[in-house]
N, C-alpha and C positions, 0 to 999 in steps of 0.2 A: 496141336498141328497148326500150322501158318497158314494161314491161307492165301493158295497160290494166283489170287485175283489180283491181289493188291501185293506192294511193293514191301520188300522184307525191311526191317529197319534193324539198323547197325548202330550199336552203342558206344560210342569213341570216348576213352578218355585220355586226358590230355592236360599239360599245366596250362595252357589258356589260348586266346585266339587275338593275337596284333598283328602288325606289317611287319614284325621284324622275327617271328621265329620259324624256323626253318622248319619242324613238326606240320604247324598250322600253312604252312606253305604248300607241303604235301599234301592233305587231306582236303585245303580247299583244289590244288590241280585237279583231283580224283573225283571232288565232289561234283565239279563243274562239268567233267566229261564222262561222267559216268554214265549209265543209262536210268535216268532217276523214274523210269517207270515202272523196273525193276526193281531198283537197289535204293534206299533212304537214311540217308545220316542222320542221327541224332547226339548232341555232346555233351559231354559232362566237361567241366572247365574248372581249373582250379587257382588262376590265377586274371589278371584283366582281361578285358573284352570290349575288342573297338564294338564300337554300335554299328558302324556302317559294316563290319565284316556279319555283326549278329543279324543284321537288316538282310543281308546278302543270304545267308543261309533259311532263312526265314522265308524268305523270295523262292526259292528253289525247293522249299518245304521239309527241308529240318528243323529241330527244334535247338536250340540252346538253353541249360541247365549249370548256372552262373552260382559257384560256391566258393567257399571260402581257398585259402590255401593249405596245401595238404602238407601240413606238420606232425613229425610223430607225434608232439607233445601236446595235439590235439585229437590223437588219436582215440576213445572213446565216445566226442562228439560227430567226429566225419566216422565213423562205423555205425554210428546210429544214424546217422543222415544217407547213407547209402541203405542199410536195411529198410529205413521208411519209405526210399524212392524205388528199391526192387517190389515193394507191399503197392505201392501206389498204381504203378505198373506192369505188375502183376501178366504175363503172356503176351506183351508187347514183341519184348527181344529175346530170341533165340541166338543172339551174336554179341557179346562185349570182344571189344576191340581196343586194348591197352596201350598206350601212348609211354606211359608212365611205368618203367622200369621197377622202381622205387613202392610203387601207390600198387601193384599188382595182388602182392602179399594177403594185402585186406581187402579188395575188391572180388577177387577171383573164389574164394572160399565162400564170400555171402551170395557171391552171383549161381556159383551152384547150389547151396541151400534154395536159391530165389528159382530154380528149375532150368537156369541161362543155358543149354547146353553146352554151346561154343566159347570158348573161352583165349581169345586169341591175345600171345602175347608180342610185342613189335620192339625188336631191338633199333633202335637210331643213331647208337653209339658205339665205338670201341674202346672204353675205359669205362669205370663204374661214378668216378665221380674226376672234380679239379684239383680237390685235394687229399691227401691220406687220412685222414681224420673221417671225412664223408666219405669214403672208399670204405673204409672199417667197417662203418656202422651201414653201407649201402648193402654187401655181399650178403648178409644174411637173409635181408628181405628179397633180394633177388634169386635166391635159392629157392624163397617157400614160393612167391612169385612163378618161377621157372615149373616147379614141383607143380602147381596146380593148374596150370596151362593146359590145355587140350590142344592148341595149333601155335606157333609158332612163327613169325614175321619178321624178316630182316629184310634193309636198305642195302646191305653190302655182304658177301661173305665172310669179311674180314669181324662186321659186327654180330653175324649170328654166329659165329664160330665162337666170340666172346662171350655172348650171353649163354648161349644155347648148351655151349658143348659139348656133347655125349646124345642130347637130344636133334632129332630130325626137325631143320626147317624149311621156308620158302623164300626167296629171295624175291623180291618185288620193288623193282626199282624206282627210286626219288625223281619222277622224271618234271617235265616242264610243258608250259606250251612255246614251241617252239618260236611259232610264228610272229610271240609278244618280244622275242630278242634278239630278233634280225637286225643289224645294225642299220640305222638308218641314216647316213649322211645329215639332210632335214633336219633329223630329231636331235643332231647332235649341236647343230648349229643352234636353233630354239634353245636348248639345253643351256648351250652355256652362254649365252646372250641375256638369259635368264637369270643365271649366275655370275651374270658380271666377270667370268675369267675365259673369256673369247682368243686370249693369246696365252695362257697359262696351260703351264704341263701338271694337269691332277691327277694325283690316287687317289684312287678308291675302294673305298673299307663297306660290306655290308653285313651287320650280325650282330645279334646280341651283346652290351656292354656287362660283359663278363668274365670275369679269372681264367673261365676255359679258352675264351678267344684269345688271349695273351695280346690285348692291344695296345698295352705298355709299350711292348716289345715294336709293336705297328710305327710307335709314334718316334720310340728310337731311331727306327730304323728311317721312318721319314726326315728328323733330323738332319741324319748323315749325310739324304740324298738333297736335302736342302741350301745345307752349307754349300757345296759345288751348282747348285741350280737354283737360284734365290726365286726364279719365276712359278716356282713349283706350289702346290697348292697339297693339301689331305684335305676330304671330303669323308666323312663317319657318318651312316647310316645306321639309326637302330639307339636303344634305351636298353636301361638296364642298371644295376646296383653299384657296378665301378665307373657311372658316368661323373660323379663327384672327384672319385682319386683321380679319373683320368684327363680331366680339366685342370685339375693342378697339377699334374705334371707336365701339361703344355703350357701354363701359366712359367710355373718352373722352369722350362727352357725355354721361355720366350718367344713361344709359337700361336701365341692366342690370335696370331694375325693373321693366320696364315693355315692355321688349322680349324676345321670348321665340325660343327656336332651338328646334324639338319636333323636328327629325333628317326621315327619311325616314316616310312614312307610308304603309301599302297599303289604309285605307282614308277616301285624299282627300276621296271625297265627303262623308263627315260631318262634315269640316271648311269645309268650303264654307258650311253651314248655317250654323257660327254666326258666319261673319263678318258684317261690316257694310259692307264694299267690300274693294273687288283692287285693288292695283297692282300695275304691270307695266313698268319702266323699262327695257327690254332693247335695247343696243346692236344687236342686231337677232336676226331670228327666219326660220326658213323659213316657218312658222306662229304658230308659240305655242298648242299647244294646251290650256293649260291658260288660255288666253282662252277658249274656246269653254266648255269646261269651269264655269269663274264667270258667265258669260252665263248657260249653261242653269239653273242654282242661281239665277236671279235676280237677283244681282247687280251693284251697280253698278261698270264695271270702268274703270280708266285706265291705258293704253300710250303708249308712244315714238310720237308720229306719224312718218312716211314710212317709217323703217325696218322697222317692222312691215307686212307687208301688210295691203292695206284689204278681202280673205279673211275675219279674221278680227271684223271686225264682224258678225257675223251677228243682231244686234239695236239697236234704238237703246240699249241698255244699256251699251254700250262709249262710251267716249271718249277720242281720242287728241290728246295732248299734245305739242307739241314738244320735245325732248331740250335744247336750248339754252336756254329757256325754264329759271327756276331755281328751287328748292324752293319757294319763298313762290307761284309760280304753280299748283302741281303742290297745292299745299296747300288756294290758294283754289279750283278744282276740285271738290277733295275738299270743303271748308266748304259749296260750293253744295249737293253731294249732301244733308248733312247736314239741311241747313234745306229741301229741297225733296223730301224723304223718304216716298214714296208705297207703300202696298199691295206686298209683295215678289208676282213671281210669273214664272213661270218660261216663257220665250218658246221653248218646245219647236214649236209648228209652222213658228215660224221656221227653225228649226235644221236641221228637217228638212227646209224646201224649199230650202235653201241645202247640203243633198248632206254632214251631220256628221250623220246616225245613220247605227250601226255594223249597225243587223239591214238596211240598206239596201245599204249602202258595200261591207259583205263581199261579196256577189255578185256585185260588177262586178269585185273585184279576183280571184274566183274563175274568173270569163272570162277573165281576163287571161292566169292563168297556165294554163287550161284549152288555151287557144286557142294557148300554146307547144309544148305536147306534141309 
């Protein structure tokens, strides 16, 4: 039995905690505005870990549990490292809280051995992986995954209907704090004074340097918009394992001048400011929230049609593109923005009657796990 003095604590896992991944985006909004007299995160992490985001949760009284990467082909040592930490901790958590699609399979079956009752599993995505090969070999473990699940958690209905199907879930949306992406004139000017492009028209890219974000495709399509606008600038936010290919394919087309890689950032928002548009070319997305995110900045944003959910419009500020459709389309798009360039301003009561503010969203996911107890 918990005891209802003190604050339940939630076991998250998750492949790790940076500035640039949109999981750990989520959980820290939730974490921040939650009722933490209540409710207490703690994380298991399977990939890097800023210090200052580990110092942050630590501040606010979670704990972080910093392990390796979760590889099948390490799968007898992370089974045994999970067994010795459900032994260690032993009627701590009444609540694992899955992050990891993939990682559920093996988690989920020792956590109930370990007496976990709650066993929640959190769709983020609607495809299984980037490529077929990792699709292949993902479905099965998302099956036993799905299979050993007690509760059920989706960003979109597009991605529980994905994961979930046939089983009942909740929908709990990727929301934000609103107040951090009001566009700020000020902040825009600072911004890019700071950047040195005070007269330049920039895109900007926020997300993972990854095969699923298809930012080849980004840098294409930047290209095009180049050639007819030489004052133009890309601006790439965020790390990741195609940051190598995709340096040399700017190399390659002679954009090393002109194209910039600025790593991970922790504070996004003031980048949002001095862009000039977002693109968002992503093989696909549970959400995207770092759509919502350039919306509420203002924004004018362009994504993947179909494969992105249609969630993530939540202003006529977004516009979605087909992925077949090829750079020179993605480009005239972007040209119309340019020439029909009106008053920036930031569609915050939209956002929030479409259920993306975070001092809203925490309460109901505070019920959620309230009402597990």
């Amino acid at each position: 039995m918990v005891d209802i003095k003190k604050p339940i604590r939630i076991l998250h896992v998750l492949p790790g905690l940076t500035y640039c991944g949109g999981i750990e985006a989520y959980l820290l909004n939730y974490y921040r505005h939650i009722d933490r007299s209540k409710i207490q995160f703690d994380f298991i992490t399977h990939s890097r870990v800023e210090h200052e985001i580990k110092s942050e949760i630590e501040s606010l009284g979670g704990r972080v549990f910093d392990w390796e990467t979760f590889r099948i082909s390490r799968f007898f040592a992370i089974k045994k490292q999970i067994s010795t930490f459900f032994e260690e901790h032993k009627n701590e958590y009444s609540i694992l809280h899955c992050h990891m699609a993939n990682a559920a399979f093996l988690y989920f079956p020792l956590a109930k051995k370990a007496g976990i009752k709650h066993r929640i599993l959190h769709s983020h995505n609607n495809r299984a992986a980037a490529t077929f090969s990792h699709a292949i070999r993902n479905y099965p473990l998302l099956y036993i995954g799905n299979r050993e699940a007690t509760e059920r958690i989706a960003c979109t209905e597009d991605a529980g209907k994905f994961l979930f199907g046939r089983y009942p879930f909740t929908v709990i949306k990727n929301s934000i704090d609103v107040n951090k992406f009001i566009y700020s004139l000020s902040m825009r000017t600072s911004m890019r004074e700071q950047l040195h492009l005070e007269k330049n028209f920039i895109i900007g890219h926020v997300g993972r340097l990854d095969p699923q974000k298809n930012q080849s495709f980004l840098i294409k399509i930047f290209n095009a918009f180049y050639q007819k606008h030489p004052e133009a600038r890309l601006l790439m936010i965020g790390e990741g394992k195609d940051e190598t290919a995709l340096k040399q394919l700017v190399q390659d087309l002679q954009l090393q001048h002109v194209v910039k890689f600025l790593g991970a950032k922790k504070n996004i928002e003031d980048y949002y400011q001095a862009f000039d548009a977002f693109v968002f070319p992503s093989f696909y997305e549970g959400l995207g929230i770092v759509l919502v995110e350039a919306q509420c900045s203002g924004l004018p944003v362009f994504a993947s049609a179909d494969v992105i959910p249609s969630d993530a419009r939540v202003s006529n500020l977004l516009t979605f593109i087909p992925l077949n459709n090829n750079e020179d389309c993605w480009e005239a798009a972007i040209e119309e923005c340019v020439e029909n360039r009106c008053v920036r301003k930031s569609p915050v009561e939209e956002i929030r009657k479409a259920g993306y503010d975070i001092r809203q969203e925490a309460k109901v996911l505070e019920h959620y796990y309230l009402s597990l107890r």
